[in-house]
C-alpha positions, -999 to +999 in steps of 0.1 A: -778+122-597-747+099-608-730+077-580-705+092-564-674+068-564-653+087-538-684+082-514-694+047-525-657+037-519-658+054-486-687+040-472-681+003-484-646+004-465-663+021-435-685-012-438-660-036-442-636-025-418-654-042-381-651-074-401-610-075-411-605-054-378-580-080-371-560-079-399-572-043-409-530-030-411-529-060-438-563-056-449-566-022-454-546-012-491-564-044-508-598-035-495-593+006-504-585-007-541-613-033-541-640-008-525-631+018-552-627-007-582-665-023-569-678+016-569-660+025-606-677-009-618-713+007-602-708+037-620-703+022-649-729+000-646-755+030-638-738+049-672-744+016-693-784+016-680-792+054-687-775+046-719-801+014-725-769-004-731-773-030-702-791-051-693-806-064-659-786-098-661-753-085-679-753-060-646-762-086-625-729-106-638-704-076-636-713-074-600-709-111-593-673-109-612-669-081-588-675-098-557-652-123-563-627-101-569-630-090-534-630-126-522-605-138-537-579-100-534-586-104-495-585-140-488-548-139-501-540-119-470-527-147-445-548-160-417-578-140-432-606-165-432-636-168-458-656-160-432-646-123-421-646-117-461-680-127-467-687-104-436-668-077-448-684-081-482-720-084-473-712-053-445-700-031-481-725-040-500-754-035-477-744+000-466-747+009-504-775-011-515-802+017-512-781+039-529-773+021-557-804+003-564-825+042-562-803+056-594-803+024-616-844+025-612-841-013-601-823-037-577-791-049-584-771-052-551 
């Protein structure tokens, strides 16, 4: 069954939200595009590998290039240390981890 990017994106900013709760009204349009552009990249990454057009280590550097999107998107919001976006990070990528991992057929995240 394909990744569902609505529900990856959902649960990632359910994730990540405790950690910018502080600066969530700031927080909250960059981390609802980052969330959705990190679950579009998964998809794609999942279409690429039932496709046998990716490899292990060419996924494994679209999701780094991903994360630091995220890093570097949030920590231009002022007063928003690296700190609370590593949180919030890690917190998005662990609630989708099992997920994610289970329809690529090997970990990833």
């Amino acid at each position: 069954m394909p990744l569902n990017i609505a529900q990856l994106s959902k649960d990632m900013l359910a994730a990540a939200k405790p950690a910018l709760q502080n600066f969530w009204t700031d927080a909250k349009p960059y981390a609802e595009k980052e969330t959705k552009a990190f679950a579009q990249n998964l998809a794609m990454i999942e279409k690429l590998r039932l496709l046998g057009k990716i490899s292990k280590e060419a996924a494994a550097l679209h999701v780094e290039i991903q994360k630091n999107s995220f890093r570097t998107v949030l920590l231009t919001i002022e007063g928003l240390g690296i700190l609370a976006v590593e949180d919030a990070l890690n917190a998005a990528i662990g609630v989708i981890r099992t997920t994610v991992n289970k329809a690529l057929g090997w970990a990833l995240l």
